[in-house]
N, C-alpha and C positions, 0 to 999 in steps of 0.2 A: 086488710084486717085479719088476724090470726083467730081460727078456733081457740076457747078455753080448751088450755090440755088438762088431760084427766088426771087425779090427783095421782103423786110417783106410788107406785107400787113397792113397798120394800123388800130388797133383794132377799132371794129363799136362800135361807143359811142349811150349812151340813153339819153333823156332829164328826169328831173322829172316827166315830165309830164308823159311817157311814163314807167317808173319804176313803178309810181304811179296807170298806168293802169295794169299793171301786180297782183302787188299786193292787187289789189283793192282798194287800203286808197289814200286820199287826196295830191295831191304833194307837200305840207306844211310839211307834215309826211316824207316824201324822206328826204327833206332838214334837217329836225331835224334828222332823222336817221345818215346822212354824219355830219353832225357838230357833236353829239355823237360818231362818230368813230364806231358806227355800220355798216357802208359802206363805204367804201373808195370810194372818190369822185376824178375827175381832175376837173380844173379850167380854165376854157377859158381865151382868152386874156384881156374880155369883163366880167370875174368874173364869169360868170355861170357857173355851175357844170355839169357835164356831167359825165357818169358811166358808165363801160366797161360791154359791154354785156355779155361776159363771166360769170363775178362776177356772174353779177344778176341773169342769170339763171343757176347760182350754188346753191344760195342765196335761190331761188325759190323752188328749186330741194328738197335743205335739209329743209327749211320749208312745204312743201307739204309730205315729210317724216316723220316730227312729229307735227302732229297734238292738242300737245299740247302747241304748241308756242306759248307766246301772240303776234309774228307779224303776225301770220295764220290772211289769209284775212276770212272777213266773208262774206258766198256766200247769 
């Protein structure tokens, strides 16, 4: 018999703004990244985009990996 699992936790969303500090570029840059389907974006009620944390620092992970990417932020 299986423990009740605890209820899901909802994943912690980013704003652009906050994607955009990660990667260092512009939150202009986010938004055209999610419209290009380079980042899977959700959509508030209110139309904003918001982005699962997870992704992004997957996202981040495999670009700091290769160094030759042209989304590599420049430090």
């Amino acid at each position: 018999m299986e423990p009740e699992s605890a209820p899901h936790e909802p994943e912690e969303l980013l704003t652009p703004a906050e994607v955009a500090a990660m990667f260092r570029v512009n939150p202009k840059t986010v938004t055209r990244w999610a419209r290009a389907g380079k980042i899977s974006a959700i959509r508030t009620l209110g139309g904003h985009r918001r982005f699962k944390k997870s992704e992004i620092d997957a996202l981040l992970q495999e670009v700091q990996e290769t160094p030759e990417s042209p989304a590599t932020p420049i430090a």
